[in-house]
N, C-alpha and C positions, 0 to 999 in steps of 0.2 A: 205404153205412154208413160215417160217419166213425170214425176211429181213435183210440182216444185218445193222447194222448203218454205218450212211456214213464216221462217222469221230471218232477214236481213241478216248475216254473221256480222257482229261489233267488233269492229278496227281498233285497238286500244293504240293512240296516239301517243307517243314518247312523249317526254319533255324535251327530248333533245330536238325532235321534230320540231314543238312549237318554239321553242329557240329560235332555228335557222330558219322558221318561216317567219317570226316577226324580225329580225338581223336583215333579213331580205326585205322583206316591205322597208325599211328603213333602209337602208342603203339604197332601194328606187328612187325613195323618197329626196335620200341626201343629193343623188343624181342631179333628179330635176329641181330640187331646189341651187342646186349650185350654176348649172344651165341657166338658171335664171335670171341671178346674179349678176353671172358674168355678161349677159347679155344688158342686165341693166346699167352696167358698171360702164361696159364698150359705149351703151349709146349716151351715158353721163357725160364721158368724157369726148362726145365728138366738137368739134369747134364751132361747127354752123349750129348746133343745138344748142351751144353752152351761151355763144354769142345772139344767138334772137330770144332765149328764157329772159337773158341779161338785159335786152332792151324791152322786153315783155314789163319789166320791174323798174327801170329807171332810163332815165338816157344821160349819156355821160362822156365828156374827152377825155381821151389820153393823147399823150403827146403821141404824134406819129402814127404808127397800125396799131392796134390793139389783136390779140389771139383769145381765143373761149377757151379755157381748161376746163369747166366744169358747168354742168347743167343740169339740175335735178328739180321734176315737177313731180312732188307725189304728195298726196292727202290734202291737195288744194293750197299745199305751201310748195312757193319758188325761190330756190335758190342757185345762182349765179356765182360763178369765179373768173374772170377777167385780166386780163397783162397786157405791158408792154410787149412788146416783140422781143424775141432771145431765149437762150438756155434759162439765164439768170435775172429774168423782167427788173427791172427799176420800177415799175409801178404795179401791185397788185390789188386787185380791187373786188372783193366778194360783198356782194349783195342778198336781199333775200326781202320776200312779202309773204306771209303769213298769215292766215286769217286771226282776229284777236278773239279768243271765247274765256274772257275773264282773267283773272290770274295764269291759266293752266296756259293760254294764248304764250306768254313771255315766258313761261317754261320753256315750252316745245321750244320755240326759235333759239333761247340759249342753248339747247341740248343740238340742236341743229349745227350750231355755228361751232361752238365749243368742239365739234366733233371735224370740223373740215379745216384743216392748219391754214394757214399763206402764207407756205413753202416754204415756211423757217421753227424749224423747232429750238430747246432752251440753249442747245450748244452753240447754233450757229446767233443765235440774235441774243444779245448782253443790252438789259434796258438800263438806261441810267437815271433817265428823269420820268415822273407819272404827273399830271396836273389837268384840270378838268374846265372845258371854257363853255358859255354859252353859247352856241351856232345858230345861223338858220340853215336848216335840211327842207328841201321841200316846201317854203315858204313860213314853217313852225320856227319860232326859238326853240332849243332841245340843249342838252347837258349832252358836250361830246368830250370824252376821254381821248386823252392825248399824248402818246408814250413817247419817248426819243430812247435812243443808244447807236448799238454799235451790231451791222449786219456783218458777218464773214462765212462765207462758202467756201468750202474745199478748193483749194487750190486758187483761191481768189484775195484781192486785193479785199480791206475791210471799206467799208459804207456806211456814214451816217444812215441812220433810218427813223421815222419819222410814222408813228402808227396813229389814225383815228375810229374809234368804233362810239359810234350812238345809232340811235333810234328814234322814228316820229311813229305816230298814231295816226293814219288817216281813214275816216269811215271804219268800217272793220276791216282794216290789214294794218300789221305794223311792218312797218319798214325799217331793215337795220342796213349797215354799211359797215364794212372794215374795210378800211384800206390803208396800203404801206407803200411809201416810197424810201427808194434808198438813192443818194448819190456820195461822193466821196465828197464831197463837202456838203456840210450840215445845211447850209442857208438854200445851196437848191434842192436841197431835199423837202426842207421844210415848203419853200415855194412851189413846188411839182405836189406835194400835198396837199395844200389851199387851194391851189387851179385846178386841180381834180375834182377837190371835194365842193368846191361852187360851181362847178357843171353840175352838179346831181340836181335829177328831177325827176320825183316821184312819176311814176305812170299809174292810173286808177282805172 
């Protein structure tokens, strides 16, 4: 009858082992975090999801069909990105509700909004003018910012543009709006701004 030994033989573990075993747990890791992303990313970006978030938050005309670009519900804030029809919309209109939890409330949603462009970065959009008016949003008077210059796209004819971003308080959500139209002349640009921006109506 053999014997068995009395004690377990000790495996002395490299370092180089624990290396390639934590390199691998994280690379699984990277895997399924990227999988997951991307799958959040695809369904942000579907148009029937970006277009009912966006009516979820507000209801609003655009001239003609409007398209969803973007739709994002997470941590109980909604945000919305909206257009005319085309490569290059004439009317872009990003939304967002938010729950308000004090100060930190108007953080977040800056850090939200600051973070998702409308479709024009510093090269393509030259502002000329900044001035600030009182509005009503949502039945509030509010302080809405109001930029004008000059929109140019690659390969494209230049566009007056015409930007407004504010914000109201209703109950606990704040509400913000950015939106930009562009036309090659300044006055319908400004007027496809003001007709946008008094369609808006809070949804609660």
């Amino acid at each position: 009858m053999t014997e068995l030994p009395s004690r377990i033989p000790q495996y002395k573990v490299s370092i180089w082992e624990t290396i390639a075993v934590v390199l691998g747990a994280i690379a699984v890791l990277g895997v399924g975090l990227t999988g997951l992303a991307l799958k959040f990313l695809s369904n942000a970006a579907t148009p029937q999801r970006a277009e009912a978030i966006a009516s979820n938050i507000m209801t609003y005309q655009l001239p003609g069909n409007s398209q969803g670009l973007l739709g994002i519900n997470i941590a109980g804030a909604k945000v919305a990105l909206v257009a005319s029809e085309g490569d290059e919309p004439d009317i872009q209109l990003l939304m967002a509700r938010v729950p308000v939890n004090g100060e930190s409330g108007q953080r977040r949603i800056d850090r939200i909004l600051d973070s998702i462009a409308l479709g024009a970065d510093e090269e393509e959009l030259k502002i000329k003018s900044v001035r600030a008016e009182n509005r009503a949003l949502c039945g509030q008077t509010t302080g809405i910012a109001i930029r004008e210059g000059i929109l140019k796209y690659p390969e494209s004819p230049e566009k007056s543009t015409v930007i407004y971003r504010g914000s109201v308080v209703l109950g606990d959500s704040r509400y913000v709006v950015n939106l930009l139209a562009s036309d090659v002349d300044v006055n319908a640009a400004r007027k496809k701004a003001n007709d946008v921006f008094n369609s808006l109506q809070c949804r609660r």
